[in-house]
Structures are given as structure tokens and as C-alpha cells.
C-alpha positions in Angstrom: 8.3 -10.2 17.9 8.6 -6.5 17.0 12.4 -6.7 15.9 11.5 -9.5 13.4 8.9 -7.6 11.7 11.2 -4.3 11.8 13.8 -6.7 10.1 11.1 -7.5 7.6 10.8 -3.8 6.7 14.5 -3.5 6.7 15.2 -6.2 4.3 11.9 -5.1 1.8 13.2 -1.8 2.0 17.2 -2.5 1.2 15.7 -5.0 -1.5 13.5 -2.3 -3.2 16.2 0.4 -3.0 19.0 -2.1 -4.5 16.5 -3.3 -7.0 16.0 0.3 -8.1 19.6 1.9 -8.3 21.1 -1.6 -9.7 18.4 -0.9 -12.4 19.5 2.4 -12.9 23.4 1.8 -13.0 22.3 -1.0 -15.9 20.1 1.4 -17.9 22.7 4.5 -17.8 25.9 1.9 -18.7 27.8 3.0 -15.7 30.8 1.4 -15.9 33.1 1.6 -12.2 34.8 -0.5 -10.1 32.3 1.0 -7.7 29.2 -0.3 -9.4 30.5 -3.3 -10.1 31.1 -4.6 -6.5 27.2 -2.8 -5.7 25.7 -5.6 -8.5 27.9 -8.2 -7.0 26.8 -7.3 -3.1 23.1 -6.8 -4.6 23.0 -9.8 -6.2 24.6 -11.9 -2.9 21.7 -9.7 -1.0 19.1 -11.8 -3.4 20.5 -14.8 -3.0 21.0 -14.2 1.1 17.5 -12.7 0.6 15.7 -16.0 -1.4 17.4 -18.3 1.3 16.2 -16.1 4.0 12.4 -16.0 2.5 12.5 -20.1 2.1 13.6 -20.5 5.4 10.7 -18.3 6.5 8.1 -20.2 4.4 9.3 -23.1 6.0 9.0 -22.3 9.4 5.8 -20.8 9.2 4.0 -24.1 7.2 5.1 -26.3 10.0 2.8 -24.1 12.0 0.0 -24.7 9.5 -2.3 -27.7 9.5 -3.0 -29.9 7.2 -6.0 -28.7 5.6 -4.5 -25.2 5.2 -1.3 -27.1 3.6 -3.5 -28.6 1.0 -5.2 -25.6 0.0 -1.9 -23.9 -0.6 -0.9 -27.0 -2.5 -3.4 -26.8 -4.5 -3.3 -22.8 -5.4 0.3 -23.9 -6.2 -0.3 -26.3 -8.8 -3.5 -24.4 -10.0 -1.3 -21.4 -11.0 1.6 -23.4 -12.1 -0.5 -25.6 -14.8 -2.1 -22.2 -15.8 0.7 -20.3 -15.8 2.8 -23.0 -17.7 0.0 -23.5 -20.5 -0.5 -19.6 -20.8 3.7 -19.6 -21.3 3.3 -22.4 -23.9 0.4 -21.1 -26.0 2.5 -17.7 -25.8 6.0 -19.1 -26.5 3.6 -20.7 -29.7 2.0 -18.1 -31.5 4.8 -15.7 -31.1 8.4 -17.4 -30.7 7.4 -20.5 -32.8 10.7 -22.3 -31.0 10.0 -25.2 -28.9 9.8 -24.9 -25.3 12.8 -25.8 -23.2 12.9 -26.7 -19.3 14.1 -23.4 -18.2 11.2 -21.4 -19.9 9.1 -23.2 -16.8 11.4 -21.1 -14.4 8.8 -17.9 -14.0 5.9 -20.0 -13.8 7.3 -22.2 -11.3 8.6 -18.8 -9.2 5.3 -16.6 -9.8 2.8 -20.0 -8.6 5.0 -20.0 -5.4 5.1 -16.4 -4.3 1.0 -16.4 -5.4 0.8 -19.2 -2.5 2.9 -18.6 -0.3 3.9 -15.1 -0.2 2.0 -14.4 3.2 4.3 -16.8 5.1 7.7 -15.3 4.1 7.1 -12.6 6.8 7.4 -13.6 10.9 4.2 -13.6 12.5 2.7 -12.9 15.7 1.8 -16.1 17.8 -1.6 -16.7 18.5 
């Protein structure tokens, strides 16, 4: 079990570092071959990475039972209709533009991390 959480560290880690010098090569313009394929590997890392992390939620809510299930349901939904109406009443006083299907896309990611984020990582078996 200790390889998969030292592959957990590994992955945070390379995610944090990419995250951080793809930001810098965007804010200082750096136009190269070089940096070009970086933000193309980085962003097939993120997608690898997002695959990885549903896979992981996956595996670790079959393990759950059905109470525990429901409760992280619920936290899901809970944030999601809160998030989404705080989006809306934003988008409203300040955009005045109507609200389109992909403005639900940060709500819909944020709600999912708040409940789930504790199973994307392996776990020790009780």
C-alpha cells in the first residue's frame, strides 16, 4: 500500500509543479516550440490525471456503504444548488447576460471535489 500513496504524492506533486511553470510560461508570453509541447504534455497529464482521480473515487465508494453514500450524496447536491444559485445571483447583478449550461461547469466541479475529495487518494484497508 505504501507505493500507492508515494504515487499519490508523485502525481500531486508533478500536478502542482506543471500547474505552476505552465502558469508562468502563460503570464511571461513565452513563445517556443519547447513550451508549447510542455502545455500540450501538461494538459494530457490533467486529463490522464482527472481520469486517474475518477477511477479512484470509484473504487473507493464501492467500499463505502450505503448510508455513507447518501451523505456524500447529499453534500453533493447541497453545494451544487448553493453553489449554482450563488453563480446565478452573481452572473445577475453583475453580467446582466442570461445564464447558459456551461456556466454550471464550476459549480458542478467544486460540489464534487467538496464531497468527494477524500476518496481520490488509495487508502489503507481496515
Amino acid at each position: 500500500m505504501k507505493k500507492y500513496i508515494s504515487l499519490n504524492i508523485i502525481s500531486s506533486i508533478v500536478l502542482l509543479a506543471g500547474t505552476i511553470l505552465t502558469i508562468f510560461i502563460l503570464y511571461k508570453d513565452i513563445d517556443t516550440s519547447l513550451s508549447f509541447k510542455f502545455i500540450i504534455g501538461y494538459l494530457i497529464y490533467l486529463l490522464l490525471y482527472g481520469v486517474f482521480s475518477i477511477f479512484l473515487v470509484i473504487a473507493n465508494t464501492r467500499k463505502l456503504n450505503w448510508i455513507q453514500i447518501r451523505k456524500r450524496l447529499f453534500t453533493f447536491i447541497t453545494w451544487f444548488i448553493s453553489l449554482s444559485a450563488l453563480n446565478y445571483l452573481l452572473s445577475y447583478f453583475f453580467k446582466r447576460s442570461e445564464m447558459e449550461v456551461w456556466d454550471l461547469g464550476i459549480p458542478l466541479g467544486v460540489s464534487f471535489g467538496l464531497a468527494f475529495f477524500d476518496l481520490m487518494s488509495w487508502k489503507k484497508k481496515d
